[in-house]
The first five atom37 places (N, CA, C, CB, O) and aatype in JSON, in Angstrom:
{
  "aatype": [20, 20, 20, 20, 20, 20, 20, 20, 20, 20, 20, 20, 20, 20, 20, 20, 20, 20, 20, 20, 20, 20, 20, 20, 20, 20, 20, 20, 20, 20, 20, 20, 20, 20, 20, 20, 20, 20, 20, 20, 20, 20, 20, 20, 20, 20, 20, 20, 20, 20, 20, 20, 20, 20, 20, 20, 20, 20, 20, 20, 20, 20, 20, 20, 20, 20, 20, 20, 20, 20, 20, 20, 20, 20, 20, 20, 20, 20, 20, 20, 20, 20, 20, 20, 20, 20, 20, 20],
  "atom_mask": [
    [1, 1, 1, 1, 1],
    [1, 1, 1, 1, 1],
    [1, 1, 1, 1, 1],
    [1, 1, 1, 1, 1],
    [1, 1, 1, 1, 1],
    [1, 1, 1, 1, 1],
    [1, 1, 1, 1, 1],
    [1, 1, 1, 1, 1],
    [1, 1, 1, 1, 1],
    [1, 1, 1, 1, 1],
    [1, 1, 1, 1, 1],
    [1, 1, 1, 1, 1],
    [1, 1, 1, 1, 1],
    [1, 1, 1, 1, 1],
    [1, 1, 1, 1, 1],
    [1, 1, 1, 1, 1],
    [1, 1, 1, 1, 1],
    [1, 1, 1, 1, 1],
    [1, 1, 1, 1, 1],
    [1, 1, 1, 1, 1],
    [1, 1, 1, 1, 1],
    [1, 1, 1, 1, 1],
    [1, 1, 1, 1, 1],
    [1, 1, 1, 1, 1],
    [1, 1, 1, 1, 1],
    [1, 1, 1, 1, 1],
    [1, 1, 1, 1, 1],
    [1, 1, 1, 1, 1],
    [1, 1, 1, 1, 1],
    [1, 1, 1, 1, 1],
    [1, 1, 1, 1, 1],
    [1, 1, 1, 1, 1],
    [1, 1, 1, 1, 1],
    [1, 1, 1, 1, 1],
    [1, 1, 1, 1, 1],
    [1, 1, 1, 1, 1],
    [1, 1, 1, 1, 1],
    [1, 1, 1, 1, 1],
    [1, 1, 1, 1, 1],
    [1, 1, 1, 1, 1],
    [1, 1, 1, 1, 1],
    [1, 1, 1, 1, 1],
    [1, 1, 1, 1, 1],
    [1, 1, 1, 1, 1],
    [1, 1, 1, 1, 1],
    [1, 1, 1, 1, 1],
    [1, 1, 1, 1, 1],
    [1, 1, 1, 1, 1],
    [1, 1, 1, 1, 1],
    [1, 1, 1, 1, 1],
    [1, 1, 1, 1, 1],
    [1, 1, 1, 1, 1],
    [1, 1, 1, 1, 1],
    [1, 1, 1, 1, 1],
    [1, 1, 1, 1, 1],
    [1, 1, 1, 1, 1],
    [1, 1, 1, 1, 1],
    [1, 1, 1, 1, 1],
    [1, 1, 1, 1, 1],
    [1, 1, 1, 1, 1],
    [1, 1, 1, 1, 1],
    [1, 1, 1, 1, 1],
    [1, 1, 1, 1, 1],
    [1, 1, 1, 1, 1],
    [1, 1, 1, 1, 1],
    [1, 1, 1, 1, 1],
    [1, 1, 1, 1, 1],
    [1, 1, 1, 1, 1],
    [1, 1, 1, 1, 1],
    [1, 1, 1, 1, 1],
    [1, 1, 1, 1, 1],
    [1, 1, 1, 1, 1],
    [1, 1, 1, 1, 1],
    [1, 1, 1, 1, 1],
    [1, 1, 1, 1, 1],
    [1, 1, 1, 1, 1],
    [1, 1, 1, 1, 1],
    [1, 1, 1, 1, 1],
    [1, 1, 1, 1, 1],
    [1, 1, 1, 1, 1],
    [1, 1, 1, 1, 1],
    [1, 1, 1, 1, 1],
    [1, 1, 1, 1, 1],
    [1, 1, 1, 1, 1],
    [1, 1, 1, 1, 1],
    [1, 1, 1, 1, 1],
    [1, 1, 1, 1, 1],
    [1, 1, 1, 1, 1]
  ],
  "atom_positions": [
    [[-9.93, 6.1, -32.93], [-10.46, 7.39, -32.59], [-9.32, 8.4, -32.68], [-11.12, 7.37, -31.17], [-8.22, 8.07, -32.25]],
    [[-9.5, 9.49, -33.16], [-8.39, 10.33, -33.1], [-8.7, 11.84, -32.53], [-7.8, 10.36, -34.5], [-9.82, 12.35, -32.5]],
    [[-7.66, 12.35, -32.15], [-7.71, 13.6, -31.14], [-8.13, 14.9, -31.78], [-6.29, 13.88, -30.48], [-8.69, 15.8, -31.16]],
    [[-7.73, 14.95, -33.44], [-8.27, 15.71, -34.61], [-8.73, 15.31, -35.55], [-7.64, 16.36, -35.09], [-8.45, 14.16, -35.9]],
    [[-9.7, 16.22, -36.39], [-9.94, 15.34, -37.63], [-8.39, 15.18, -38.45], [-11.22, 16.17, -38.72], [-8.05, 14.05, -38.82]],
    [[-7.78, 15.99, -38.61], [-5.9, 15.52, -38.85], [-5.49, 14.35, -38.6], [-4.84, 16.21, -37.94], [-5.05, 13.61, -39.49]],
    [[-5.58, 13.95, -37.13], [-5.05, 12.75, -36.77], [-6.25, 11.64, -36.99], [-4.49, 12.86, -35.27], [-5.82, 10.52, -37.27]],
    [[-7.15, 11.71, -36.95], [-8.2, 10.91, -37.61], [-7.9, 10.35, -39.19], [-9.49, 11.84, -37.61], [-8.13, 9.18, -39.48]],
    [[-7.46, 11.13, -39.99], [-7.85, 10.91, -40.95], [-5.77, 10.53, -41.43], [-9.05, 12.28, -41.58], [-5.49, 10.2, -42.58]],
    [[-5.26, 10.59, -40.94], [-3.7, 9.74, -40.17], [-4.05, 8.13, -40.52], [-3.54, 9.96, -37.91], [-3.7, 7.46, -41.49]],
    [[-4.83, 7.79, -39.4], [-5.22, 6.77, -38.72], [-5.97, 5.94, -40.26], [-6.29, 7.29, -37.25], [-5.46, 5.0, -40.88]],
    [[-7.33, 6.66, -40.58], [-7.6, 6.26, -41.61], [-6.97, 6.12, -42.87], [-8.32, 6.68, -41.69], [-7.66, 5.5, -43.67]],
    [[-5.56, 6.6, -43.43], [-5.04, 6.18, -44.08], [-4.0, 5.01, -43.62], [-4.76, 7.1, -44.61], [-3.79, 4.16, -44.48]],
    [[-3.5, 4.9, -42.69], [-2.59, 3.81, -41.84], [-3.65, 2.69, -42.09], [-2.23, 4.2, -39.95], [-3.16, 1.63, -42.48]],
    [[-5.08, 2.7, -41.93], [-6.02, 1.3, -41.44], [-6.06, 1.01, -43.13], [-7.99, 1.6, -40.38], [-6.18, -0.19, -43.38]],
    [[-5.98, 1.96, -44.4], [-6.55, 1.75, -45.15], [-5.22, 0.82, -45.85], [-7.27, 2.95, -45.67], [-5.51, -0.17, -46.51]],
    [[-4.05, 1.15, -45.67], [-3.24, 0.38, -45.9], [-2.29, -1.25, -45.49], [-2.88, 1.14, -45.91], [-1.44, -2.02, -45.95]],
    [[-3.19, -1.04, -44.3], [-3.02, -2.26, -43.48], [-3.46, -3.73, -43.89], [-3.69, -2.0, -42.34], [-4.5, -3.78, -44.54]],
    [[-2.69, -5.19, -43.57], [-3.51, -6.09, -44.0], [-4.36, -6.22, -43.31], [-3.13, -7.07, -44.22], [-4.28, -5.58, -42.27]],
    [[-5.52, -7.02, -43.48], [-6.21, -7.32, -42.75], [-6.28, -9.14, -42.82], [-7.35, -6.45, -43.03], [-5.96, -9.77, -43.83]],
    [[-6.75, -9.77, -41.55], [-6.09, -11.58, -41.48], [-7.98, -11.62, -41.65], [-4.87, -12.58, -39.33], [-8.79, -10.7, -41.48]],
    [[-8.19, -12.99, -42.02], [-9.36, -13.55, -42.85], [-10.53, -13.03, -41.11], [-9.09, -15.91, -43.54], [-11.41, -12.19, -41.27]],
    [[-10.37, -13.44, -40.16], [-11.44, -13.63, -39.03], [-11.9, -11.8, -38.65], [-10.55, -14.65, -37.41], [-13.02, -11.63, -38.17]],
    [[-11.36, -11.04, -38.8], [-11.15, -9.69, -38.81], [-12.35, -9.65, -40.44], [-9.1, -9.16, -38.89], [-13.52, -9.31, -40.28]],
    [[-11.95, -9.93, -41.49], [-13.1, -9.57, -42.64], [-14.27, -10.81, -42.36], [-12.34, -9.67, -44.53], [-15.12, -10.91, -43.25]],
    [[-14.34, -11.45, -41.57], [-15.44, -12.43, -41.72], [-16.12, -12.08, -40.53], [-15.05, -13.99, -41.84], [-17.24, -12.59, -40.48]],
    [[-15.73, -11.16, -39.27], [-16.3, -10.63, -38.93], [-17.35, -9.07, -39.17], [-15.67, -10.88, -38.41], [-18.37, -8.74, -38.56]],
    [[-16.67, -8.42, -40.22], [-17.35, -7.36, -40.67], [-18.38, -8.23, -42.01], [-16.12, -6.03, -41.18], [-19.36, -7.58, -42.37]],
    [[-18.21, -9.38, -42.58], [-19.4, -9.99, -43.25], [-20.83, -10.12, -42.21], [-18.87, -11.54, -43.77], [-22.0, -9.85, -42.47]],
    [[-20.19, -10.64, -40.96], [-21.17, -11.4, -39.73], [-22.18, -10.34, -39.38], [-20.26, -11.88, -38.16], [-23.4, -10.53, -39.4]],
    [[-21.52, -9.09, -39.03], [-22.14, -7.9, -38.82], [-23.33, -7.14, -39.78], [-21.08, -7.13, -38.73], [-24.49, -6.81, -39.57]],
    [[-22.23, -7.02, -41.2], [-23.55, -6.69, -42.03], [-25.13, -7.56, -42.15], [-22.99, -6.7, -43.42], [-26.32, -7.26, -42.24]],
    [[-24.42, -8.62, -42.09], [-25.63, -9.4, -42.32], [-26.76, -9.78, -41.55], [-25.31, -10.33, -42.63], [-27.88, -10.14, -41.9]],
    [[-25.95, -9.52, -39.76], [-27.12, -9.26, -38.79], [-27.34, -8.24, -39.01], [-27.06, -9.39, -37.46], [-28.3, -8.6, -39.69]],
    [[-27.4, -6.64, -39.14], [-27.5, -5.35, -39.31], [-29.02, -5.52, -40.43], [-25.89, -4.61, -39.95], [-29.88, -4.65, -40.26]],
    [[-29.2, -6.19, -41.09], [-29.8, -6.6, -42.02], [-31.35, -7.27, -41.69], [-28.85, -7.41, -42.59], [-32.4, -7.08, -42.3]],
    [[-31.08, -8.19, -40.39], [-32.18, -8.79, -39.65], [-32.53, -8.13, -38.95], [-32.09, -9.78, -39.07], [-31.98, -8.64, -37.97]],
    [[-33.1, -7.25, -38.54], [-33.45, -6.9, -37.17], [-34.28, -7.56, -36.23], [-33.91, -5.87, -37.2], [-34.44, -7.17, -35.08]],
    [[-34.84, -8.65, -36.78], [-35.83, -9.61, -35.71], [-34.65, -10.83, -35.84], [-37.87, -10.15, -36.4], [-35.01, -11.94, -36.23]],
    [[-33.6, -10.64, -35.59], [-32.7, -12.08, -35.55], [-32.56, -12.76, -37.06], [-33.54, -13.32, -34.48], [-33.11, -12.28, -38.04]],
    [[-31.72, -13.97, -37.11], [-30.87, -14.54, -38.24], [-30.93, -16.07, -37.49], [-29.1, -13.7, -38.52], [-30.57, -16.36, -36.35]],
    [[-31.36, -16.7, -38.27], [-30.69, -18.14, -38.34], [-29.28, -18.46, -38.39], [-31.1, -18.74, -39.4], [-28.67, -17.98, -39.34]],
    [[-28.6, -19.22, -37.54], [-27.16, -19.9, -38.52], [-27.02, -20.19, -39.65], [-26.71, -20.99, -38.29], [-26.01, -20.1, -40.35]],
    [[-28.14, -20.58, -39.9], [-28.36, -21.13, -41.72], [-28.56, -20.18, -42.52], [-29.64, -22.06, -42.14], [-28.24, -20.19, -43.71]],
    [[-29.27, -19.01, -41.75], [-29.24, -18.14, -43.12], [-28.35, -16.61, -43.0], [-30.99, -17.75, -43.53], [-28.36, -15.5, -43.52]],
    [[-27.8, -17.15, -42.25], [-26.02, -16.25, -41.55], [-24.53, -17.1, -42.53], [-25.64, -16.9, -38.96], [-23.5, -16.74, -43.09]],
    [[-25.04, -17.95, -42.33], [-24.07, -18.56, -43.67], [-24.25, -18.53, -44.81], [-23.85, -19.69, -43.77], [-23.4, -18.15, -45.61]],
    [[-25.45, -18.94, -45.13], [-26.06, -18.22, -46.72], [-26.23, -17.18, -47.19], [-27.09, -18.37, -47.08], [-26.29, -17.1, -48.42]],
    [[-26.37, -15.89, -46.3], [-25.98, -14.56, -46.04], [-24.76, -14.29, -46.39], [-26.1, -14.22, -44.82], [-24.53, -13.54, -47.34]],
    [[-23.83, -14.84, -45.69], [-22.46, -14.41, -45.75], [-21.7, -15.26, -46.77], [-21.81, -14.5, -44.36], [-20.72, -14.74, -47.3]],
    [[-22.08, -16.62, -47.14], [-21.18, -17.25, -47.81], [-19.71, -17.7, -46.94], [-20.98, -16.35, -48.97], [-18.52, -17.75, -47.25]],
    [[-20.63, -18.03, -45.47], [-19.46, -18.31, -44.75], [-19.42, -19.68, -44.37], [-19.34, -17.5, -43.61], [-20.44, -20.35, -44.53]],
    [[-18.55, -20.14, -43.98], [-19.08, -22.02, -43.45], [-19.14, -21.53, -41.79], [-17.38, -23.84, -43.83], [-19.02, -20.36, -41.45]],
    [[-19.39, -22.8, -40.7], [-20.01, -22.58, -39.19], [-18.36, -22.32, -38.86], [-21.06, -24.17, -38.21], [-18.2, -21.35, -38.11]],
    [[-17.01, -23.06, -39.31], [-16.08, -22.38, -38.72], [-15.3, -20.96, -38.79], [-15.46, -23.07, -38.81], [-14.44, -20.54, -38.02]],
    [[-15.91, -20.26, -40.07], [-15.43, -18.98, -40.5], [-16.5, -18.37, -39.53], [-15.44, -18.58, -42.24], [-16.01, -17.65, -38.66]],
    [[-17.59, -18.5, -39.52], [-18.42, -17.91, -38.43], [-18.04, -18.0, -37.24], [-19.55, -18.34, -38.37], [-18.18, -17.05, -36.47]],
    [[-17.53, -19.1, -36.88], [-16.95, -18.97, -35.45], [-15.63, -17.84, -35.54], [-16.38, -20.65, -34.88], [-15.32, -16.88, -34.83]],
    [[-15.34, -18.14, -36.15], [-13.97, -17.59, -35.85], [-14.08, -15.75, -36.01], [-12.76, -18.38, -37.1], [-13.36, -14.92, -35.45]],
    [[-15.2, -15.53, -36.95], [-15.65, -14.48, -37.01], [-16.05, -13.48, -35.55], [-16.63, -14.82, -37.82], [-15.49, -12.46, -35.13]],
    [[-16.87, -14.01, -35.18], [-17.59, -13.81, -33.91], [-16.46, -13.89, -33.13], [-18.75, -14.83, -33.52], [-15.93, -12.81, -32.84]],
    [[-15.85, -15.13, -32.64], [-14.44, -14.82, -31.44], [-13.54, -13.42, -32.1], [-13.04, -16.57, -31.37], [-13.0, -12.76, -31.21]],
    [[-13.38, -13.09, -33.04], [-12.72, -11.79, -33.55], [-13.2, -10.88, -32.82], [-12.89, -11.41, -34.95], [-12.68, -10.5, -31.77]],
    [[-14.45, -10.36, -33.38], [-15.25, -9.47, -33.04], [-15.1, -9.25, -31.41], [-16.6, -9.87, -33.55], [-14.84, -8.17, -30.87]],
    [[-15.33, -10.63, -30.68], [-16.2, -10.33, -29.22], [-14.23, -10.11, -28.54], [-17.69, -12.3, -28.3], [-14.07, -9.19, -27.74]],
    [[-13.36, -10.7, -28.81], [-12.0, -10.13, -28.57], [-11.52, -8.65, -28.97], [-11.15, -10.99, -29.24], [-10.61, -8.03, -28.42]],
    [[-12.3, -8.21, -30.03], [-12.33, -6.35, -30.04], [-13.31, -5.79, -29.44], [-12.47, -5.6, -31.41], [-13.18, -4.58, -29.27]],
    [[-13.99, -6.14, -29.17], [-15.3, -5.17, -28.11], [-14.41, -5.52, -26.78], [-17.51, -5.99, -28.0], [-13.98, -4.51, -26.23]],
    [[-14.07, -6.7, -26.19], [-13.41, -7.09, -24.66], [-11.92, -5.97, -24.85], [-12.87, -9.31, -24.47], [-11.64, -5.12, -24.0]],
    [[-11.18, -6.17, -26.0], [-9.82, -5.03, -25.85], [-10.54, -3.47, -25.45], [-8.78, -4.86, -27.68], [-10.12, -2.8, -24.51]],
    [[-11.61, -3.06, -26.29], [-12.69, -1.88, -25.95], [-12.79, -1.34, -24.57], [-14.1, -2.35, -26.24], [-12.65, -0.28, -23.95]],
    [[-13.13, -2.73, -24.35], [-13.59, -2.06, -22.93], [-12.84, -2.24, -21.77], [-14.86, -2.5, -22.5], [-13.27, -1.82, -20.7]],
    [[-11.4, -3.02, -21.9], [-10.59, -3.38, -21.31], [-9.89, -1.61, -21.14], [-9.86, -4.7, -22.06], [-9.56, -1.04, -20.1]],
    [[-9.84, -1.16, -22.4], [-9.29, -0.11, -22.74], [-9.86, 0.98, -21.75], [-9.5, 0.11, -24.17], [-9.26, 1.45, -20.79]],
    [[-11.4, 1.35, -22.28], [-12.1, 2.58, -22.18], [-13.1, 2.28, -21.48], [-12.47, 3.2, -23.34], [-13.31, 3.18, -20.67]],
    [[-14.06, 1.19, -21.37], [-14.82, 0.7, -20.18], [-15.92, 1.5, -20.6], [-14.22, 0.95, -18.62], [-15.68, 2.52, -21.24]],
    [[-17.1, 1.18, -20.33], [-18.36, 1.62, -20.83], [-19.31, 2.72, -20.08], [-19.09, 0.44, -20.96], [-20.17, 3.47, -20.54]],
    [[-18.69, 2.49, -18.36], [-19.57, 3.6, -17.47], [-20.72, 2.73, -17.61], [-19.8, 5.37, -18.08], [-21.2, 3.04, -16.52]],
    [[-21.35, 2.09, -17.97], [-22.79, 0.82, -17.94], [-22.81, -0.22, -17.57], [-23.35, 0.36, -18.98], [-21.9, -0.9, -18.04]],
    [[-23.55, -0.79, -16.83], [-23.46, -2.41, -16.42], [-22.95, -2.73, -15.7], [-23.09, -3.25, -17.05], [-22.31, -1.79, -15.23]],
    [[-22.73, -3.92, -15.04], [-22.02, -4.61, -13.95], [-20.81, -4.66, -14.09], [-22.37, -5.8, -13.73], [-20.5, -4.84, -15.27]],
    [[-19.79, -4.56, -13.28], [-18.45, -4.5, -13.16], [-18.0, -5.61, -13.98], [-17.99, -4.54, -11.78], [-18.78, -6.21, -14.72]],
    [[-16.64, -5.96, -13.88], [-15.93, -6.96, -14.66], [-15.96, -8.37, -14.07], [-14.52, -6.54, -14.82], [-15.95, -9.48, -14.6]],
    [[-15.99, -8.02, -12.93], [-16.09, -9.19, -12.33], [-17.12, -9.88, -11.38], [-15.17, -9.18, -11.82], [-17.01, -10.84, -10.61]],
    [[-18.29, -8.97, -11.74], [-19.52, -9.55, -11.6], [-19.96, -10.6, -11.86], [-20.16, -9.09, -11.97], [-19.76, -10.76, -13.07]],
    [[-20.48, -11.5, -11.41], [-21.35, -12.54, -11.74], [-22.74, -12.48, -12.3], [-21.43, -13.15, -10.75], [-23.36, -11.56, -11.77]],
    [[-23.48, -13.17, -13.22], [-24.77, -13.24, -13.58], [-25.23, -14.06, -12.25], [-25.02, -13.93, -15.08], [-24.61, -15.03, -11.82]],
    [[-26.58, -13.47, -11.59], [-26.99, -14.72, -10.66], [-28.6, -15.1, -11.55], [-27.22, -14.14, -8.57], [-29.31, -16.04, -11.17]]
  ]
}
């Protein structure tokens, strides 16, 4: 997120040059391809979708759900039960 479109668009050239490690792009595969279902996805056809195997999918998903948790570790949502709430 940036403070200007200036520094925004900073940022977007810094990200555009950056590497990126395999679980980071196999998570933006995971995404499109649910984005795609809207009544839900099979595993089976989340891999055939993506051309991913069940451990690139895993590893996909732990990516992802470790950048939404830094998110909100960060900036916190104002929604939902605290952090250390329990489901009962």
């Amino acid at each position: 997120m940036g403070c200007t479109s200036e520094h925004l668009e900073q940022l977007i050239e810094q990200y555009k040059r950056r590497p990126f490690i395999d679980a980071e792009l196999w998570a933006g595969q995971i995404g499109r391809a649910i984005g795609h279902h809207h009544q839900g996805i099979s595993a089976d056809e989340l891999a055939e979708g993506t051309g991913l195997n069940p451990a690139q999918i895993e590893l996909g998903v732990l990516w992802q759900n470790f950048g939404a948790l830094r998110w909100h570790q960060q900036f916190g949502t104002g929604e939902g039960p605290a952090p250390d709430a329990t489901d009962e």
